[in-house]
N, C-alpha and C positions, 0 to 999 in steps of 0.2 A: 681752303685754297685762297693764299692772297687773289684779291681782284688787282683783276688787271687792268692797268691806268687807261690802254688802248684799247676803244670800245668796237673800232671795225679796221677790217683792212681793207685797202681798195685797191685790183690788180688789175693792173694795165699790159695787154700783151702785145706784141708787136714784132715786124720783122719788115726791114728795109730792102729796097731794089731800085735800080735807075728807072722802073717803070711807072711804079707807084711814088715819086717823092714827094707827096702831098702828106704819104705818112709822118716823113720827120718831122716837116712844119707844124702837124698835128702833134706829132707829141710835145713838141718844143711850146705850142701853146700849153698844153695841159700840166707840164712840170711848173712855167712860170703862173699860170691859172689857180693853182689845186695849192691848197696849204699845209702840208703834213702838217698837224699839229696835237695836243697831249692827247687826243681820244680817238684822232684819225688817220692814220697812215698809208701813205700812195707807193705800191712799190710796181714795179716797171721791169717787165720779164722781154726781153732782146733773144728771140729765138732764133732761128736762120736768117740771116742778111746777107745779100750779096755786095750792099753798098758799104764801104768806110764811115764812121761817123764820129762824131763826139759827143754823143748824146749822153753817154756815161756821166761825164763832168757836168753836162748841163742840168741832168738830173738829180744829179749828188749836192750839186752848190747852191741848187732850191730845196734842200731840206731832204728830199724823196728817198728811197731805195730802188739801188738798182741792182738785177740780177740779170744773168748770161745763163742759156738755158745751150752749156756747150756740145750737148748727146745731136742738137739738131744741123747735120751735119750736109743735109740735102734739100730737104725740104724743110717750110715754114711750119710749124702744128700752136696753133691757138690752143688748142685743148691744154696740151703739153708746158706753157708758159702756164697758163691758168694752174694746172701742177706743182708747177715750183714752186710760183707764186703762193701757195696754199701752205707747202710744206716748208716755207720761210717766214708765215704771216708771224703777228705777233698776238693778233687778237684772236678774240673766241667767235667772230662774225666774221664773214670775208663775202665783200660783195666784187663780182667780175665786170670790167667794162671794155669796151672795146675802145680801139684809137679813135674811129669814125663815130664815136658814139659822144652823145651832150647830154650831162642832168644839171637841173640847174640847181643852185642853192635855196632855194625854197625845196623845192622836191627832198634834197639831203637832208635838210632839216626834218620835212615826211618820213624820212626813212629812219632816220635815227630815233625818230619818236614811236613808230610805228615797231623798231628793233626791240625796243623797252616797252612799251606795253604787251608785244609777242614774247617776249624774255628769249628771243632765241636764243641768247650766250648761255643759258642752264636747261632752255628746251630741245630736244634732239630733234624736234621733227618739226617742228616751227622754221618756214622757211616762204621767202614771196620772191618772184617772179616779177620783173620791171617788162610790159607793153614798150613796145618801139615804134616809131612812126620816122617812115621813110622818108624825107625830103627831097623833092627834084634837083633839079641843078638852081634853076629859075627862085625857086624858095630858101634854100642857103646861100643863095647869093639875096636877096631881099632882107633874109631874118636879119644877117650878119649886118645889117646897118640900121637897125631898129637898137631902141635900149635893151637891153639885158634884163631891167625887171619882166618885160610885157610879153617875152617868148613865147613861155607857159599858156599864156592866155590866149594870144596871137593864134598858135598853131591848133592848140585847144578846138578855139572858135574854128577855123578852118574844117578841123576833122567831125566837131559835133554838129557842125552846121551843114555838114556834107557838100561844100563849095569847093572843096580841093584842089585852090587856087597852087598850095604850096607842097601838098602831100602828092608823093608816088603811090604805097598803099599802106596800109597798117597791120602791124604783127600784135598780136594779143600774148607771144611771149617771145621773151629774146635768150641770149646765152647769159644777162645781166641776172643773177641769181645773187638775193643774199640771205647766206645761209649758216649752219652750225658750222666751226671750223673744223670738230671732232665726226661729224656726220659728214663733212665732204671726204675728209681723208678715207673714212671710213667705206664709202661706196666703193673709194680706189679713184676719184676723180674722172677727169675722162680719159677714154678710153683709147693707148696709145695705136691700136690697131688700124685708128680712123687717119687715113695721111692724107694731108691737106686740109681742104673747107670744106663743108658741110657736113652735116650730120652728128657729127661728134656732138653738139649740144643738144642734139635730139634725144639721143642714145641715153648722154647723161640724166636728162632730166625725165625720161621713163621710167630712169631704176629709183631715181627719187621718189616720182609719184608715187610708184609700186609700193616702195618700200616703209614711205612716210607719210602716207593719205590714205584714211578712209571714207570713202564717199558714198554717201547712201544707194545713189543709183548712176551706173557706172554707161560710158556712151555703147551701142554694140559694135562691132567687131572690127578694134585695136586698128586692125591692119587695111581699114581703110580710108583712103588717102583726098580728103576734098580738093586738094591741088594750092588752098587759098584761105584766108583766113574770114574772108567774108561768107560763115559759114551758113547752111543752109539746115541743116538736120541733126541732131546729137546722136553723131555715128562717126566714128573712127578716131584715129588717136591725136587729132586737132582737137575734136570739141573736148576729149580727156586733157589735154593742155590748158584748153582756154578757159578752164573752169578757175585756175588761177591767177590765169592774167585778167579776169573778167573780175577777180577779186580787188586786184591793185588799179583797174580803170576807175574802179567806186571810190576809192580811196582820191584819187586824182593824180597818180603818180606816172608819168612817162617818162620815157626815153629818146631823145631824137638821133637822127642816121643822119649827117651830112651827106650828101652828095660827093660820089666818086666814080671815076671809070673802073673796068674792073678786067684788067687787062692779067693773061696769068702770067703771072711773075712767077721763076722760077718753079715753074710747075704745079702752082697752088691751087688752080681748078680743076687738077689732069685726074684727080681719083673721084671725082664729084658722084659717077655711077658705081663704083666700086662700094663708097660709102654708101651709098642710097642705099645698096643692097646688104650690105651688113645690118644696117639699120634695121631694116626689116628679118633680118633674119633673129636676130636680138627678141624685138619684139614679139616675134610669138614664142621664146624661149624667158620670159620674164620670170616665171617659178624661179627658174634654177641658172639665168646668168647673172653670172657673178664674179668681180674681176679682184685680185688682191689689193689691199688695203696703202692708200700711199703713208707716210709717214715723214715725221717731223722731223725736219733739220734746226731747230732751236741750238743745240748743242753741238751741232755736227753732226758727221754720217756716223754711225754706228753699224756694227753690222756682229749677228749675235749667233753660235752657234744652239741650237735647239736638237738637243738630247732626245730618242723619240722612238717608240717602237710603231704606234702606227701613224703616222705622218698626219695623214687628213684627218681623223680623230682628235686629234691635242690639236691640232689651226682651227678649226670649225671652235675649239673652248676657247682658245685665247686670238681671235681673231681682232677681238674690242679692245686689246692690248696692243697688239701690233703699228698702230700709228705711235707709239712710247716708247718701243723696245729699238727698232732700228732695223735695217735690212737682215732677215733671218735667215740664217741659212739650218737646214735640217740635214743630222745622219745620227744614223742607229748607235749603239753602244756596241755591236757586234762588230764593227768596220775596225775597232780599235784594239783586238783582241786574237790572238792565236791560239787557238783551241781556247783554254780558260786561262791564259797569261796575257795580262794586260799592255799591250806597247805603249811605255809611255815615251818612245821617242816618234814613234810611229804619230802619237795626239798630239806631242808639242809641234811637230813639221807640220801635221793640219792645220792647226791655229796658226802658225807662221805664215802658209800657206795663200790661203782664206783671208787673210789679215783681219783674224776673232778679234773682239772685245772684251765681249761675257760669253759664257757662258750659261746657257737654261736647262734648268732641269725641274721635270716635274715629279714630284717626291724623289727625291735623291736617293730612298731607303723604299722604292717600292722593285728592284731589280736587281739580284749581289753586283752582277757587271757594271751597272751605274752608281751602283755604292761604290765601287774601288775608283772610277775617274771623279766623285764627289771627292775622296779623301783626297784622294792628292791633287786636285784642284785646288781645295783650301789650302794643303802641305805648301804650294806653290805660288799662294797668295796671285793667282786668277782670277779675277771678276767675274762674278755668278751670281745667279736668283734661283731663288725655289721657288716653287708653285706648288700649293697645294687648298683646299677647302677650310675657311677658317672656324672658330667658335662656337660665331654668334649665325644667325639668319641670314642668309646673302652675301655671307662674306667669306673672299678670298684674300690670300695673301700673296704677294711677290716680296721675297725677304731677299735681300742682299746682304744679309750677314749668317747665315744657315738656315737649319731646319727645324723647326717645331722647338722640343727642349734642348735643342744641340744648339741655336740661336741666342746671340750675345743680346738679339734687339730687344728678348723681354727683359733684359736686366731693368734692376727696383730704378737702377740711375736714370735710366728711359722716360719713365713715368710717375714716378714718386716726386710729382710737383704740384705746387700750390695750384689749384683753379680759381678762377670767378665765381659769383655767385651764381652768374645768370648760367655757365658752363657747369656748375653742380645742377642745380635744377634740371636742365638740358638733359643730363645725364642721367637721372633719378627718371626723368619722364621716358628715357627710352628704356630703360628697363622696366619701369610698368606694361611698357608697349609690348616688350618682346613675351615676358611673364601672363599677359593675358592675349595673348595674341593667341595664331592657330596656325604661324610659322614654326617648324623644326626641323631641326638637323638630319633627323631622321622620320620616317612616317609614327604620327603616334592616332593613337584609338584617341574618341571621344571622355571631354573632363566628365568624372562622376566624381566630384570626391567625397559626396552625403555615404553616397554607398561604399566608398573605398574608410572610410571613418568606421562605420559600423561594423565592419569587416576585421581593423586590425588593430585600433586605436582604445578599443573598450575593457584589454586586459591592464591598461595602464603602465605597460613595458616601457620601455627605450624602444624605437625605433630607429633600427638601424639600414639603411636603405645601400643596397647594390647596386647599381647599375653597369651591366657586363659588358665587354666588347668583343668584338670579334678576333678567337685564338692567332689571326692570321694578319692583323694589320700589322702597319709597321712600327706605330708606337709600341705596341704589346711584344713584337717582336723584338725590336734592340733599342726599348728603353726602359726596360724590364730590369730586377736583379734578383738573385737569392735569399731568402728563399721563395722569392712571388714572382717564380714564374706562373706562367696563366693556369694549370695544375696547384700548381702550389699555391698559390693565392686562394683557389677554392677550397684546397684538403685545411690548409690555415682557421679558414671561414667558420667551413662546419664543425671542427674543432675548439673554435671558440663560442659558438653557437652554443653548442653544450653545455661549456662552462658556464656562462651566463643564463643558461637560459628560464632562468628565474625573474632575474631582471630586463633582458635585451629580447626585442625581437627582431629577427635578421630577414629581411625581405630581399629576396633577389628578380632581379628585371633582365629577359634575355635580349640579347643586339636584336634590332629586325631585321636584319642582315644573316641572322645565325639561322640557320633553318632547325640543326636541332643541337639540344646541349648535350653534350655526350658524359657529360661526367655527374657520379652519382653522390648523393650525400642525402642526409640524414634530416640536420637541425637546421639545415634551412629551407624558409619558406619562397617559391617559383610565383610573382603572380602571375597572374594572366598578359600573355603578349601585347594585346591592348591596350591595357594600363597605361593613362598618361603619366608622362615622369613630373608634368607641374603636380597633378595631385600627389604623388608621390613622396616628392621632394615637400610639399607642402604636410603632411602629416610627421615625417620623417627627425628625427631628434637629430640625427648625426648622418653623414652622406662616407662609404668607404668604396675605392677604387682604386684601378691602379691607376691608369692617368686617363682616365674617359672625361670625354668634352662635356661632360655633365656636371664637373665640379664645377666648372666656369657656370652654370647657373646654381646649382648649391650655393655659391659664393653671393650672388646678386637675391637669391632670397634668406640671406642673410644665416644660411643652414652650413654646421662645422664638416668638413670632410677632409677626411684621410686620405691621403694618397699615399699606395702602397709598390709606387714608380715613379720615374721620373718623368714631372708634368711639367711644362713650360708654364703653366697656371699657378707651381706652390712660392708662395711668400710668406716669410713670418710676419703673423699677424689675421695674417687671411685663412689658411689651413694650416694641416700640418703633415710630417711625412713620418712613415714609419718605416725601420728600416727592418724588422724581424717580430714575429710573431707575438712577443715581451712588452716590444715597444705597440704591437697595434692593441695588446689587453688594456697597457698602460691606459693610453690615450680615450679607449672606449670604455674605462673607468671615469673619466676623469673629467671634470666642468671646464667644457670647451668654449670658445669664444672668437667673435668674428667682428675684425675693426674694420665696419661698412665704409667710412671714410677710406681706409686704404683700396675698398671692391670700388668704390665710385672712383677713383684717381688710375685705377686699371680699366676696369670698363672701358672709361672714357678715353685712355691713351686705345687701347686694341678700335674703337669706335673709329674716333677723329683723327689718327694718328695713322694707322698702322694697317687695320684694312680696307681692302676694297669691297667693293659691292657689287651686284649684277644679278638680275632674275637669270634663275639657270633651268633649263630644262633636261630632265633624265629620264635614262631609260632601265629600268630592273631586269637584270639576268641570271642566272644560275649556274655557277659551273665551280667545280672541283669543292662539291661540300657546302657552297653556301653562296648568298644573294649577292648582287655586286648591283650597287647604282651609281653606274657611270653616266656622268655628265655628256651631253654631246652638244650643248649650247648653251652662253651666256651674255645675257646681254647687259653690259655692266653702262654703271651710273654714276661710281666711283670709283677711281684710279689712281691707287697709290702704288710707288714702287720706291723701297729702299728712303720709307720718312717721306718721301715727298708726293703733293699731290698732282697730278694732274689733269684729273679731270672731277668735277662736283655737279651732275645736273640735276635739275629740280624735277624735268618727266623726261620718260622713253616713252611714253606713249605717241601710238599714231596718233595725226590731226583727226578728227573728226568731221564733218559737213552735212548735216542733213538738208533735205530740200528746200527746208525753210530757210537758209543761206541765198542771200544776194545771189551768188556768184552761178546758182542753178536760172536767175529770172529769164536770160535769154531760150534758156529751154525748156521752162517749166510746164506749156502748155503741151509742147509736144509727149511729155513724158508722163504727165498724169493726165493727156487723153487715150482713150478708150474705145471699148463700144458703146461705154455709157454715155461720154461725151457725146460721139457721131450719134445715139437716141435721142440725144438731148436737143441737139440741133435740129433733128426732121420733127419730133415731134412740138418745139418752139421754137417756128422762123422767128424772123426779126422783128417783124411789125408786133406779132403775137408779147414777145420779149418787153418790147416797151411797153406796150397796156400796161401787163402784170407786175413788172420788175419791184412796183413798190410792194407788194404781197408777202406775205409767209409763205404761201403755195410756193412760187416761183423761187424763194428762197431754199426748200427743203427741196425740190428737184434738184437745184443747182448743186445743193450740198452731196444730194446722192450721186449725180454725173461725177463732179470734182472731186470728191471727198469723201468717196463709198465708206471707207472703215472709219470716220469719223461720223458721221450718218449713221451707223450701227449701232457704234460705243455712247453715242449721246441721247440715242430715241430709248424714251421712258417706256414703250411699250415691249422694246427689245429686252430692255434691262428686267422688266418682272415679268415674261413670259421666257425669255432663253436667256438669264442672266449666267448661266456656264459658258455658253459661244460667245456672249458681251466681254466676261471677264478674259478668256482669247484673245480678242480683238486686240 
């Protein structure tokens, strides 16, 4: 993915009224104040106003973006600009600010250095929280005549000095989050249910935590409420908040609030208990609430019909899609159909309708009714995408030009291009990776290949290696020809088994998916279902199939395979195809050969090019004859659709924190006290404490009050009398 020039975006949201006009003035500062410029861009979300204005112009003719959030038709929603905002950004960061809200250019500078050392533009879960500190009326009217360097310091000093000459009080976090821009869409941003002020940035920044922190030790029960940030205990979902604004204090990063009245305008405080209370109801539902995903307007609105027999099944897979594709709408392939004749006036007036764009479908060939609206989709030159599982480890595809080998994108024109040097190497190393890796397509047994050698390799034959698939998918199904249907391809098999069987030895590998092989034969050898297919493939002289995902690594260990179908994998050069039983003797006569340069210049297009990626999670079932592992979640890393990428990140992993993190010190002691601690105290008051403190004694108490399981794992007596329950610990 080209980088992107624009390193953050910064959204300003806002909503005018004769009550409040302190706002305009404020934004009219901050347009002429703020510099869009090549890494940073300010864009300015105008939600409900009751007042006239021109702020448009005055925001445009300083460089800025502006946007009209026109859905808000009654009331003001901050949340909701914050939305648009998101879903018009341009960068991979987007940090939120309010009108009332000041950072100063030292702090942006913090942030920005702070954004690239956290890498959050390729981290998903890398994400900080800006502290706000309130100012009186009395202190934004003082600060504002002071320099502009000393602010920082100024109020600083104030709030660590506890004089609070100028401060109202201090929030440890605000709604000023900056975060992944693919991880905000992705939550669904905030939450449009919340109308008016408050809470809305509460809610958001729960499902955040949830979703994107690990913390060693969590505050107890969520749902209670200190009222105040001046907190007293690590208990309820304040001190859960402030473990990250407590992170960005250490850093020295704040935010300041100007002073304002706060009169409701236009009804903007009138849902204030309504939201409380959703709030709270969210909150103890954090497993399982979960709002749909917003998505980008980079290109404009899109809006995609999604082909689908069970709705929430296929969203829960492509849900990490969904900020790329565009407003989705779903309906079955049965809505389009009269008994078994397809309406194709009936689907064109839907899509007229609806006003479609694409079309989606997942395996266009896994339903005959979705095969007939696939053909004459393409017959009618429609915009559409497949989906389906690709190749290699973690990879799917989204193809906008067909299906599998129906697919114009593998043409040789695609990818038969010169690489770099550093781009072969790259290439060669991931295929080491995948080759000795413990990732597969399918589940495989444990490598033995000393044993799998002595087993098959000591007659000195040909090895000739099967790898079978399932009678019932849909490449086997209609990309199949005569005479190798899935039948014929094996009566073939063992027939030539025979012939050879002097020279060739024919080893056959069943699907894991196939529970049992129903067809019988002779001269070929079944190994064991176990059996990894790298040792396989790695003993193996020659690889034959009809089109299984297995010649794509045949190909990268550099081993010749036949394909006895039509594979989206065969090039000349690479394999070869047979088309009758003549031509597969031919070929498994004959000194085959494989040009690794043309596998590395495909590899590396299906790699870098063409798929996406995403840990997927499945579930194994059983019905009609045989195994099915359907996917029911993925959480993708990379995102391409139709050649293009949009998305590349470096982790999905959660943040981490263990207690040894700054941001636990204000409640460290409460949390690793005890009964040992409260022992520790009666049995050394304080006077007692001083005598000893310089002692080993009084050290090796302390350690065992404070620090019981390091106190175990380090005592030498523990270790050669219970070193089982040591090595526990």
């Amino acid at each position: 993915m080209d980088k992107n020039p624009i390193e953050l975006s910064v959204i300003i949201p806002f909503g005018l009224s004769a009550e409040r006009l302190f706002i305009q003035e404020r934004i009219i500062q901050k347009a002429l104040a703020f510099k869009s410029c090549q890494n940073i861009e300010f864009i300015f979300v105008e939600g409900y106003s009751s007042l006239e204005n021109d702020l448009r112009e005055i925001i445009e003719k300083n460089g800025h973006r502006y946007l009209k959030d026109k859905n808000q038709v009654k009331y003001f929603s901050q949340g909701q600009c914050r939305n648009l905002g998101a879903s018009f950004a341009r960068a991979d960061v987007l940090m939120f600010l309010d009108v009332d809200c000041y950072v100063s250019q030292a702090s942006f500078d913090k942030i920005i250095n702070l954004m690239e050392i956290k890498n959050i533009a390729r981290n998903l879960n890398q994400f900080f929280v800006l502290p706000v500190i309130y100012l009186t009326k009395e202190g934004s009217d003082f600060i504002k005549h002071q320099d502009k360097q000393k602010w920082d310091i100024l109020i600083q000093e104030d709030l660590i000095s506890g004089q609070l000459n100028f401060i109202q009080y201090f929030s440890l976090v605000s709604s000023s989050i900056i975060i992944n821009r693919y991880k905000f869409l992705m939550l669904g941003g905030n939450d449009d249910t919340f109308v008016g002020h408050s809470y809305e940035d509460h809610d958001f920044f729960a499902r955040l935590l949830f979703s994107a922190v690990k913390f060693e030790k969590m505050p107890k029960n969520l749902c209670f409420d200190e009222g105040w940030w001046n907190l007293r205990t690590f208990k309820g979902f304040r001190a859960w908040f402030s473990l990250k604004g407590y992170e960005m204090s250490f850093y020295g990063i704040y935010m300041y609030h100007f002073y304002h009245e706060s009169p409701n305008q236009n009804g903007y405080l009138s849902r204030r208990q309504e939201n409380k209370g959703l709030f709270y109801k969210h909150l103890k539902q954090l497993q399982t609430h979960k709002i749909s995903p917003l998505y980008t307007r980079d290109f404009g609105e899109k809006r995609i019909l999604l082909l689908v027999s069970k709705e929430k099944t296929l969203l829960n897979v492509i849900v990490g899609v969904l900020p790329y594709l565009g407003h989705v709408i779903c309906a079955r392939e049965e809505e389009f159909f009269s008994s078994d004749t397809f309406e194709e006036k009936v689907f064109m007036q839907y899509l007229q309708e609806n006003r479609i764009d694409k079309i989606f479908f997942p395996n266009p060939y896994g339903k005959p009714k979705r095969l007939e609206i696939y053909n004459f989709v393409k017959r009618q030159n429609i915009p559409f995408i497949c989906f389906d599982r690709g190749a290699l480890p973690d990879s799917w595809f989204f193809d906008e030009n067909g299906f599998n080998w129906d697919s114009i994108t593998y043409h040789e024109k695609n990818w038969n291009q010169p690489l770099g040097d550093k781009e072969i190497a790259e290439c060669k190393e991931y295929i080491d990776s995948i080759l000795n890796g413990e990732v597969f397509l399918e589940e495989q047994g444990k490598r033995n290949l000393t044993a799998l050698k002595e087993q098959f390799t000591i007659s000195g034959k040909t090895i000739v290696f099967v790898p079978l698939q399932v009678v019932s998918d849909s490449v086997v199904q209609y990309f199949t020809y005569e005479p190798f249907s899935y039948e014929g391809f094996l009566d073939i098999l063992d027939n030539l088994a025979e012939k050879l069987k002097e020279t060739h030895l024919f080893l056959l590998k069943k699907h894991p998916l196939t529970k049992h092989l129903e067809y019988q034969f002779k001269n070929l050898t079944l190994v064991r279902e176990d059996t990894n297919i790298i040792d396989l493939l790695t003993i193996s002289d020659v690889v034959v199939t009809l089109n299984s995902g297995v010649g794509v690594y045949a190909m990268m260990m550099r081993k010749p395979c036949i394909c006895c179908a039509n594979a989206f994998y065969h090039f000349c050069g690479i394999n070869y195809q047979a088309k009758s039983a003549e031509d597969l003797l031919h070929l498994l006569r004959s000194d085959l050969r494989v040009d690794y340069d043309k596998v590395i210049l495909f590899i590396h297009f299906l790699r870098n090019r063409f798929y996406s990626y995403g840990k997927s999670s499945y579930k194994k079932t059983y019905k009609r004859g045989r195994f099915y592992n359907k996917v029911y979640a993925i959480e993708y890393y990379k995102i391409r659709i139709g050649l293009k990428s949009y998305l590349d990140l470096a982790s999905i992993d959660k943040v981490e924190y263990s207690l040894k993190a700054m941001l636990y010190k204000p409640y460290i002691h409460e949390i690793k006290g005890g009964f040992l601690v409260w022992l520790f105290a009666l049995v050394m008051p304080s006077y007692l404490q001083a005598k000893i403190s310089h002692t080993r004694l009084y050290k090796l108490f302390k350690k065992l009050a404070y620090n019981p399981r390091d106190f175990f794992k380090d005592s030498k007596f523990f270790q050669r009398w219970f070193p089982k329950i040591t090595a526990r610990i």
